[in-house]
N, C-alpha and C positions, 0 to 999 in steps of 0.2 A: 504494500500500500504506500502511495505517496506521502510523506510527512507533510503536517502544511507549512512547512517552510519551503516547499519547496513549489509549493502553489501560489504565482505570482498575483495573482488577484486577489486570491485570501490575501496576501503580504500588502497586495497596495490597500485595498480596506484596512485594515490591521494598523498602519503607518498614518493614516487620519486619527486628526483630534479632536474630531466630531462625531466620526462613527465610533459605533459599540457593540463589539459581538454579543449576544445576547446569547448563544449557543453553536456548539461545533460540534461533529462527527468523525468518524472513521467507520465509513460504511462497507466496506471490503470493495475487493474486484476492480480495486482502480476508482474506486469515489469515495469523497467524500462532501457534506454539506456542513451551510454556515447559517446561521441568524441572524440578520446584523438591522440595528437602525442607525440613522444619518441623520444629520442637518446638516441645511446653507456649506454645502463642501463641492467640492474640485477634484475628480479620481481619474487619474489618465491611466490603463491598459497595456503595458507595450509588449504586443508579441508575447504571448504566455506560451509555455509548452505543452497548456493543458484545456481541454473545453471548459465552458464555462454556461450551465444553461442557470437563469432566473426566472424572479414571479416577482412582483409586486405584491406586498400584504397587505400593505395600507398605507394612504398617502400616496405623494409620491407624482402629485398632480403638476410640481413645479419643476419634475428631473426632465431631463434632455441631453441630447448629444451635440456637444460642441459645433458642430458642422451643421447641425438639423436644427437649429432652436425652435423652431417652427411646431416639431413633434413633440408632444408631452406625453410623459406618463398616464399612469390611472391603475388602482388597484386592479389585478387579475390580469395584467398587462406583461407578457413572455420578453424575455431578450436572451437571443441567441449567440455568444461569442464565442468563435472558432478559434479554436489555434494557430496561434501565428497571426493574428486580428491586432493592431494596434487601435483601440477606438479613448474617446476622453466624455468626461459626465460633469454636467454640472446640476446641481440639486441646490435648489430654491424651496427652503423651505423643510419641511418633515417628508421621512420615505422609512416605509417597512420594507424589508424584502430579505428573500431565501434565494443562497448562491446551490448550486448543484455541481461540484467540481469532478470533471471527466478525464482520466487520464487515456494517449491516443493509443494505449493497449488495449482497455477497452471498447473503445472506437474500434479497434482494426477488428477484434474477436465479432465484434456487432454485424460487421460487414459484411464475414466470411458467413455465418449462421443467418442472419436473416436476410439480405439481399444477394449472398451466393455472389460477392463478388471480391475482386481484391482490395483491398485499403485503396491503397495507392492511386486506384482511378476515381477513386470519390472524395469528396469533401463536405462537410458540414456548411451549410448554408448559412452565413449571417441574419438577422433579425434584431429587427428593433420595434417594440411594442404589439411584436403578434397578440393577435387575439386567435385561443386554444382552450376553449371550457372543459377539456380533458384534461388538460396539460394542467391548468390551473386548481381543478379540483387534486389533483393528487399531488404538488404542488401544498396544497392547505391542507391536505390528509398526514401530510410529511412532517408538514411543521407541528403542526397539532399532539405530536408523540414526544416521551421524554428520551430523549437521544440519551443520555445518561445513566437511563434503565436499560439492561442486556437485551430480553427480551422487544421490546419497543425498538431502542437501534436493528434488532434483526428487521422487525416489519417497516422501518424506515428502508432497508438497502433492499430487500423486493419491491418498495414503491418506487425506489430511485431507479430500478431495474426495468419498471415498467413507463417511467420517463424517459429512459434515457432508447429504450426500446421504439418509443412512440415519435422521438425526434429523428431515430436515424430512417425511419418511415416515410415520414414528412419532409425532414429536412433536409434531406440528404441529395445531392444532386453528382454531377459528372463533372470531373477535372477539363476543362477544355484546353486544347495545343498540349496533352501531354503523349507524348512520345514514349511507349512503356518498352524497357530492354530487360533482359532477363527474365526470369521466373517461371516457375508453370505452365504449360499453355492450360489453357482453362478446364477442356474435359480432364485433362490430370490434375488438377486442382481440385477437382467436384468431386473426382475417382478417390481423390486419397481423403479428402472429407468424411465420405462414404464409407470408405472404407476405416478411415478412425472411429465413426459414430459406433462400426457395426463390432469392433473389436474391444471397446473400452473394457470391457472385462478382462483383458485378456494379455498380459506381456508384453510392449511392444517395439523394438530396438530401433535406433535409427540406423542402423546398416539394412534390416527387413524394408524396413521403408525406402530408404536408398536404392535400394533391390528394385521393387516396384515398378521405378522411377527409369531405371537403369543408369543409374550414375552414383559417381566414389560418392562417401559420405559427408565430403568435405564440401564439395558442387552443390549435393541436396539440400545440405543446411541451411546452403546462402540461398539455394532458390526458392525453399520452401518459407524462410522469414522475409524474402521479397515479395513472396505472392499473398502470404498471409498475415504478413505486421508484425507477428512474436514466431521467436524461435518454436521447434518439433516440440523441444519437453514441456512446455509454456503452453503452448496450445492444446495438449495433450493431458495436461493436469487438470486447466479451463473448461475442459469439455467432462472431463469425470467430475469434478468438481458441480457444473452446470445438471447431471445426471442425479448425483447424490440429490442436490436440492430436490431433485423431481421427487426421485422415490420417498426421502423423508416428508414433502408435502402429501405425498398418495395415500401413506399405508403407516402399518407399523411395523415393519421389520424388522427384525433385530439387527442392529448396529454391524455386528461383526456377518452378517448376511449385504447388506444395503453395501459395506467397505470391498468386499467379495463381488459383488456384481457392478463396481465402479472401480475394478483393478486394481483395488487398494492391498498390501500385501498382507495385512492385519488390521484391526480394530485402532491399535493405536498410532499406528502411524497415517489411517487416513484423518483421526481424531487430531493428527498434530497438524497434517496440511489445510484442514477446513479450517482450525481454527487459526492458523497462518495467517489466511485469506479473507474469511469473513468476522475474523475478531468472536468468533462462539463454538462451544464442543456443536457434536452433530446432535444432539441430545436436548442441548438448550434451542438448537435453531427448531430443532422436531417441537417442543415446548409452545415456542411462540410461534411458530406460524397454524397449530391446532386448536392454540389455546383462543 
């Protein structure tokens, strides 16, 4: 997980002497969220390395973009900043709002799973003051939890999961003039998908994969993190990772059964990688998402 020192928007909020985090997170999987109110302040943006989706909570009638002044806020009001977005804010007045910080692992894993494509030819689309009555109710479902309660931060990072799901949906659009070299061609990108979905039980080396592919291990590695954003074992932890959550939301398993059909080698060590990841045993996440 990213530390928020290392999430440049958290830091430039944080560095004002008007804003005041009100609440922060470590939601797993590459996010985390903020609380924060403001007054009469000045936030300039420059190039983060990380997304950045918001909401408006309240207030927030007198914020604008330096370039835009024209546009105002309004409660329930989305703003979308992409990575690598230099944008500047000025806030007249009182503003609520909840930051949603994305890191672009996430993003890339988002890609390959629900658009079947590679990172690389997409990009997150800027936004300023969308209007999203989806986005915003789950957005004020989010906030509304005590982040600081174990069980509650779990049910914040599945709401953040289904934000952050609903914008690469929406928002996501096609790199134009790029020029893609290397990587995968795509039905081998889909093939070896496929075939990770259908194996996660199961052992799986990167020389076997290399195999597949028909090339040294050293070739695959690089093609396979150009086609897919994160490295073979990264992607491949993500996705049993993404499977455990299924089965502990479905059923009840037993633990050391649930670890077993998501290639984990034993109870405790899939016990150590979840809670790596999502900050909870699998125990506590089964907990709270039944309770």
């Amino acid at each position: 997980m990213t530390p928020f020192t290392q999430l440049q928007v958290f830091n430039a909020m944080h560095a004002s002497p008007n804003a005041r985090l009100e609440l922060s997170a470590q939601l797993g999987d590459g996010m985390a969220a903020a609380r924060w109110s403001n007054r009469d302040d000045a936030r300039d943006y420059l190039a983060p390395s990380h997304h950045t989706l918001s909401c408006y909570i309240a207030d927030g009638t007198g914020t604008f973009r330096r370039q835009r002044p024209a546009d105002k806020g309004a409660p329930n009001k989305l703003c979308i900043m992409p990575a690598g977005l230099e944008s500047n804010w000025i806030v007249n007045g009182a503003i609520r709002l909840a930051h949603l910080y994305i890191s672009e692992t996430q993003f890339a894993l988002g890609c390959v799973r629900l658009l079947d494509r590679e990172p690389r030819e997409l990009q997150l689309r800027e936004a300023t003051f969308l209007d999203d009555p989806q986005q915003s109710v789950r957005f004020r479902q989010l906030v509304g939890l005590n982040w600081a309660e174990p069980a509650e931060r779990l049910l914040a990072s599945s709401l953040a999961h289904e934000i952050v799901d609903h914008a690469l949906l929406s928002q996501v659009g096609q790199r134009h003039g790029l020029r893609l070299k290397g990587g995968l061609a795509p039905s081998a990108r889909r093939q070896l998908a496929e075939y990770l979905e259908a194996h996660l039980d199961q052992p799986i080396t990167l020389g076997e994969l290399a195999l597949r592919c028909n090339l040294s291990e050293y070739h695959f590695a690089r093609m396979f993190r150009t086609s897919f954003g994160v490295p073979p074992h990264q992607y491949l932890l993500a996705r049993r990772l993404h499977r455990a959550c299924r089965l502990l939301r479905l059923g009840a398993l037993p633990l050391g059964e649930v670890a077993l059909m998501c290639g984990f080698a034993s109870a405790s060590h899939f016990s150590n990688r979840f809670r790596q990841a999502l900050g909870a045993t699998p125990g506590q996440y089964r907990a709270a998402v039944s309770g």
